[in-house]
LONUKOL-335907 format. One line per field, with one value per residue (C-alpha): residue in three letters; x negated, y, z negated. Coordinates in nm, 3 decimals. Layout:
resn: (Ala|...)
px: (X|...)
py: (Y|...)
pz: (Z|...)
//
This chain:
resn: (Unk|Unk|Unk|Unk|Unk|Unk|Unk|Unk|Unk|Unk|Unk|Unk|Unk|Unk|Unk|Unk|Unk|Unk|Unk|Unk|Unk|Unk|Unk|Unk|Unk|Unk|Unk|Unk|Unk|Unk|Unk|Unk|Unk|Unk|Unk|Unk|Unk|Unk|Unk|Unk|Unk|Unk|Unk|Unk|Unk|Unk|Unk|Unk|Unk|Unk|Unk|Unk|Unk|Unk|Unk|Unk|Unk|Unk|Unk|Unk|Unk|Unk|Unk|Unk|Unk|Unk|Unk|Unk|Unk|Unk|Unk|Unk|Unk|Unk|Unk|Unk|Unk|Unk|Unk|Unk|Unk|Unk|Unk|Unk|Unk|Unk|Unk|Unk|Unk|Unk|Unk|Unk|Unk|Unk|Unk|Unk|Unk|Unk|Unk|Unk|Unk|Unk|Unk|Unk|Unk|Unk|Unk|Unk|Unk|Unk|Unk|Unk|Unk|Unk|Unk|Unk|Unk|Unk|Unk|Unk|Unk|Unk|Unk|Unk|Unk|Unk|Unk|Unk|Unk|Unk|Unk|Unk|Unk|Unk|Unk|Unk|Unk|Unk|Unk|Unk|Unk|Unk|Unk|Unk|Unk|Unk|Unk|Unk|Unk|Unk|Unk|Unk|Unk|Unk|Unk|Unk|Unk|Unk|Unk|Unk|Unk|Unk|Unk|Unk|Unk|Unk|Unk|Unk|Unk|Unk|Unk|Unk|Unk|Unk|Unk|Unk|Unk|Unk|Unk|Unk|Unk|Unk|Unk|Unk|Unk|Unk|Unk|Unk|Unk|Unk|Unk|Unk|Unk|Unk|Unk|Unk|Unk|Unk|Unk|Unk|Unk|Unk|Unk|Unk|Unk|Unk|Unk|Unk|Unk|Unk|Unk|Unk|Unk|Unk|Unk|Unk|Unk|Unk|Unk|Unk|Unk|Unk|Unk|Unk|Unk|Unk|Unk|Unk|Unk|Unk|Unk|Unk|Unk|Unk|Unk|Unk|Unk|Unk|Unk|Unk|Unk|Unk|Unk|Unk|Unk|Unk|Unk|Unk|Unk|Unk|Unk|Unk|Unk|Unk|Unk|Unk|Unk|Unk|Unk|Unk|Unk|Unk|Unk|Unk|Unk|Unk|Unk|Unk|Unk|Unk|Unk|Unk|Unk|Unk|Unk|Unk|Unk|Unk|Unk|Unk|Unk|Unk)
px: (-2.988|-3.241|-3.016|-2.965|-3.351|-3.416|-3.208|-3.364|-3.737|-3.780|-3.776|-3.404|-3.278|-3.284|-2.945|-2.778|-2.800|-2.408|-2.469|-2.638|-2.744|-2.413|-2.304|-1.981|-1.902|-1.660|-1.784|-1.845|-2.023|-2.296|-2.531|-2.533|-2.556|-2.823|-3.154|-3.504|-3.609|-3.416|-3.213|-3.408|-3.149|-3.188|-3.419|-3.503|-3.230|-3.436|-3.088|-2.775|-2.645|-2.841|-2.643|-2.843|-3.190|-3.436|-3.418|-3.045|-3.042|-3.060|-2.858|-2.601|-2.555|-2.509|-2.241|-2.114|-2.082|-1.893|-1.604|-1.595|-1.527|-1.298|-1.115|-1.109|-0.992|-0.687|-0.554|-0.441|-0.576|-0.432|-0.609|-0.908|-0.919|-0.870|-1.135|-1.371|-1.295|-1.382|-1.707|-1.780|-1.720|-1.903|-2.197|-2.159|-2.195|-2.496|-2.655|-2.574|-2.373|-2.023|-1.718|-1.480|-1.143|-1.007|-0.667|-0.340|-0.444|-0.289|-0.537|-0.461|-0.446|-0.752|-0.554|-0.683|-0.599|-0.703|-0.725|-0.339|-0.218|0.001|0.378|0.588|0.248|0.297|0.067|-0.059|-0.087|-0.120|-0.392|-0.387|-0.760|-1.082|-1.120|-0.756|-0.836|-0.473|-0.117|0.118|0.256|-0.094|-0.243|-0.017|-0.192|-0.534|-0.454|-0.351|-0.633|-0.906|-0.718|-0.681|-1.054|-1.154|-0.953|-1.202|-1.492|-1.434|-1.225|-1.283|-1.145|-0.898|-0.781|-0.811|-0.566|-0.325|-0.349|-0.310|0.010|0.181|0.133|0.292|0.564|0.598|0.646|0.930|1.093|1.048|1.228|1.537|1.435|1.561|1.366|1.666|1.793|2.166|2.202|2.227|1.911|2.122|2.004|2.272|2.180|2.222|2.578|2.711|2.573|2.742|3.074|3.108|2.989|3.257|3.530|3.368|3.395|3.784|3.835|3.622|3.341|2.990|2.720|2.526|2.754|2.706|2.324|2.419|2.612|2.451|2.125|2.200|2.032|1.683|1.442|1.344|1.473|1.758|1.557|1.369|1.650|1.762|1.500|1.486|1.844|1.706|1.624|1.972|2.130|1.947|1.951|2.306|2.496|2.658|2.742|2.852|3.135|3.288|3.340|3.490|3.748|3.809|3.828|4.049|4.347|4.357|4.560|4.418|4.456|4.269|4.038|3.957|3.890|3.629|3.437|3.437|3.362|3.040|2.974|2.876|2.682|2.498|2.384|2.315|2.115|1.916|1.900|1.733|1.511|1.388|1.315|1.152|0.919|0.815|0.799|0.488|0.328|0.292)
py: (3.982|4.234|4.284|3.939|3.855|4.139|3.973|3.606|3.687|3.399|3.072|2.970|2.635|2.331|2.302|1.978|1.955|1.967|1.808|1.474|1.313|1.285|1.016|1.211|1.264|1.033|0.717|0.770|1.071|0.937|0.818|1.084|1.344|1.181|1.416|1.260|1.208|1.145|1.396|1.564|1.586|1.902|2.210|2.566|2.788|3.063|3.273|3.304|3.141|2.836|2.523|2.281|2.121|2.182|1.811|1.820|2.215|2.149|1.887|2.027|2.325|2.123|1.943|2.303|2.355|2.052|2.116|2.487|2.354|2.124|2.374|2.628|2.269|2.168|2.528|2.500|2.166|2.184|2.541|2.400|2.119|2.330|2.614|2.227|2.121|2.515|2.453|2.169|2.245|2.576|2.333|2.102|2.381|2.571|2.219|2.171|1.936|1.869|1.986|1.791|1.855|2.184|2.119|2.292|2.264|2.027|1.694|1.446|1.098|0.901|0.540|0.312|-0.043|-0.237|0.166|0.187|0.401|0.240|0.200|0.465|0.703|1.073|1.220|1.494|1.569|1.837|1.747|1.715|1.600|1.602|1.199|1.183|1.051|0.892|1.033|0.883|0.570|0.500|0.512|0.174|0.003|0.120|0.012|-0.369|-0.359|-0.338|-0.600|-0.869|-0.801|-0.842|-1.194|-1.303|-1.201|-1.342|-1.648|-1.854|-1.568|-1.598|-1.923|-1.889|-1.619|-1.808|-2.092|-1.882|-1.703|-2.049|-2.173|-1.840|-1.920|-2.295|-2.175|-1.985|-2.223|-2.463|-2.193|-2.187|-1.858|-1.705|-1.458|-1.295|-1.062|-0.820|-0.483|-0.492|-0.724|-1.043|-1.357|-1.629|-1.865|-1.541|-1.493|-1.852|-1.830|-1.541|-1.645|-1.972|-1.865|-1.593|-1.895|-2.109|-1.860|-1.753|-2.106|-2.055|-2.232|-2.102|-1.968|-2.262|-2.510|-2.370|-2.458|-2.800|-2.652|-2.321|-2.521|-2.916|-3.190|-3.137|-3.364|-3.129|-3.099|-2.936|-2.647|-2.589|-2.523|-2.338|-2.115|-2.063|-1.902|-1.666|-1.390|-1.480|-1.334|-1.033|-0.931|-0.931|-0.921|-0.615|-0.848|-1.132|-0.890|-0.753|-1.084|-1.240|-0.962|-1.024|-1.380|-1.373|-1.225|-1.506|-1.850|-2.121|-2.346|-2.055|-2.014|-2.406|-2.396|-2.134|-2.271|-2.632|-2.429|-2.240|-2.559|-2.708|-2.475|-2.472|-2.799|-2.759|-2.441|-2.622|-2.959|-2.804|-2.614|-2.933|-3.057|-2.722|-2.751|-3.129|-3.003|-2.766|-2.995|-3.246)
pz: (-2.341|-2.431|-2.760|-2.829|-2.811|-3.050|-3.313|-3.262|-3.316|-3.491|-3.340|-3.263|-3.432|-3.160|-2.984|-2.836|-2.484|-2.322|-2.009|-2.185|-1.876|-1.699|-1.964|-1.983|-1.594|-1.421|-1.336|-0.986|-0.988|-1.274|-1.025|-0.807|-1.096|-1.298|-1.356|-1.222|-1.605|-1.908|-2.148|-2.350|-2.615|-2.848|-2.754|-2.785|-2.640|-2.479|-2.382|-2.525|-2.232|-2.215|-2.246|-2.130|-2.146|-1.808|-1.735|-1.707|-1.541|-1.229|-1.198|-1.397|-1.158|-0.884|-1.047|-1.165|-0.767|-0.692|-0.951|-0.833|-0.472|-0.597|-0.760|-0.463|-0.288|-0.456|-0.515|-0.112|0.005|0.349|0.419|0.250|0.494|0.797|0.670|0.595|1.020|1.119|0.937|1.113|1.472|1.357|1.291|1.589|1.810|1.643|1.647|2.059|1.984|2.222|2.049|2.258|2.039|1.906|1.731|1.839|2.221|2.450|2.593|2.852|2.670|2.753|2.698|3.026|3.069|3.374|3.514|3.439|3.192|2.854|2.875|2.775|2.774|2.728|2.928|2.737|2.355|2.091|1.897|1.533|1.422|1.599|1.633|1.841|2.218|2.290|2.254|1.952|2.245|2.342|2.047|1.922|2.248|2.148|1.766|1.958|2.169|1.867|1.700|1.982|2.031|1.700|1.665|1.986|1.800|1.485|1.581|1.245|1.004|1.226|1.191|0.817|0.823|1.046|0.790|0.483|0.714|0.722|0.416|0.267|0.541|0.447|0.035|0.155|0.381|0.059|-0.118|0.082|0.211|0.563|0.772|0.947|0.682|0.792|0.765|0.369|0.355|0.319|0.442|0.589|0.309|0.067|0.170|0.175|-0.170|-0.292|-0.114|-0.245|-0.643|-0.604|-0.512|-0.827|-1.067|-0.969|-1.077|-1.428|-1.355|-1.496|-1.395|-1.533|-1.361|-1.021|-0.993|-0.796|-0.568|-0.491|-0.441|-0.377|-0.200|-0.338|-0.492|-0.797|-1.147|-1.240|-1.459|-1.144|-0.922|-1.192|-1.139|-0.761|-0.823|-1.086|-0.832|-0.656|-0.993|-1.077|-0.732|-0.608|-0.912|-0.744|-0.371|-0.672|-0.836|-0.530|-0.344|-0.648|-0.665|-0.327|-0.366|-0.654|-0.496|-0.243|-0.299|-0.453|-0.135|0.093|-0.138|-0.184|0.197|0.177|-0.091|0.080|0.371|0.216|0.034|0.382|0.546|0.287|0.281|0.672|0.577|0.338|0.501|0.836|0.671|0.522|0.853|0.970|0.675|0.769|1.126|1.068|0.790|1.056)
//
């Protein structure tokens, strides 16, 4: 430095500040690292090292800091966070504050209701964070608990979210869909559906051509209920081609009887979902 300030007797030229404020930081960090008064802009470097302006100094460094812990952070962030929870029973106790949890050690679950303990509770647990009071059963009743007692306090948000919950429900009952998927994800209605386009289109019939029959008996248009099967083709195109290779090897009579048999349950299907939907409107 001694060297360096040798060669620079004269004045130095004015340099541009690199911090600038924070105006290049992330957004949410600005605020926090924004110096007391405003960037100065240029000024007179007074080390070869100098990079910023002393309005912005300080505040630079600290934000220096932070991306250095970060760093050090995300090189190992699990051993980061346990050497972070050290630090801060480490400061509970030199503060006299209780450290009630140390992780790894086993603690009786603290889950009471009525003075009973929850179903299926497992009496003790290893603890894995310094907030956990109940074991992984209990803490499902506790989770239930702080729900069923918020609903009491705040009755009318409630009721707006059981209102916005049936509407959603009354949409899809509109939409001919079924709550009671199978193993695959298929719905009843789903099935009949795929069954009875498989038997159509053994006979040649089209795509197009199927739309009264895979969705008949409602009052909308025919582009609409066009529509509503849209998702029916794109998503079991797969289901579609293996039933009608199925289907195709049958007789014509067998397969006639199928179809007609599809045809109808369909209509049920539909037809008492119908009455469902006027049900809860009324």
């Amino acid at each position: 430095m001694a060297t360096w300030h040798a060669a620079h007797v004269e004045p130095a030229a004015k340099i541009h500040c690199e911090f600038r404020g924070g105006a290049d930081l992330p957004e949410k960090y600005r605020g926090r690292y924004r110096p007391a008064s405003p960037c100065l802009g240029e000024f007179d470097r007074k080390n070869p090292r100098e990079k910023y302006c002393d309005n912005c100094k300080p505040v630079a460094r600290r934000w220096q800091q932070l991306q250095a812990a970060l760093n050090k952070y995300h090189e190992d962030e699990k051993k980061a966070a346990k050497r972070a929870l050290k630090s801060r029973l480490k400061r509970r106790k030199a503060q006299g504050r209780p450290v009630r949890v140390v992780l790894g050690r086993l603690y009786s679950c603290a889950y009471r209701k009525n003075r009973k303990r929850g179903e299926g509770c497992l009496g003790k647990f290893k603890a894995k964070s310094s907030a956990q009071k109940f074991c992984t059963v209990c803490q499902k009743h506790a989770d239930a608990d702080r729900a069923a007692a918020w609903r009491e306090k705040h009755p009318d948000e409630e009721k707006a979210r059981g209102v916005k919950r049936w509407k959603t429900l009354m949409e899809d009952a509109a939409r001919g869909k079924s709550f009671r998927p199978d193993a695959r994800g298929l719905t009843p209605l789903t099935k009949l559906r795929i069954t009875l386009a498989a038997c159509l289109a053994a006979d040649g019939l089209s795509e197009y051509a199927m739309t009264n029959k895979l969705n008949p008996g409602t009052k909308e248009t025919f582009a609409k209920r066009r529509g509503t099967l849209k998702s029916f083709w794109e998503d079991h195109r797969g289901e579609y081609e293996r039933e009608k290779g199925r289907v195709s090897a049958l007789a014509k009579t067998e397969r006639d009887a199928i179809a007609a048999e599809a045809e109808r349950k369909i209509q049920d299907e539909l037809q008492s979902r119908f009455t469902r939907q006027r049900r809860l409107i009324h």
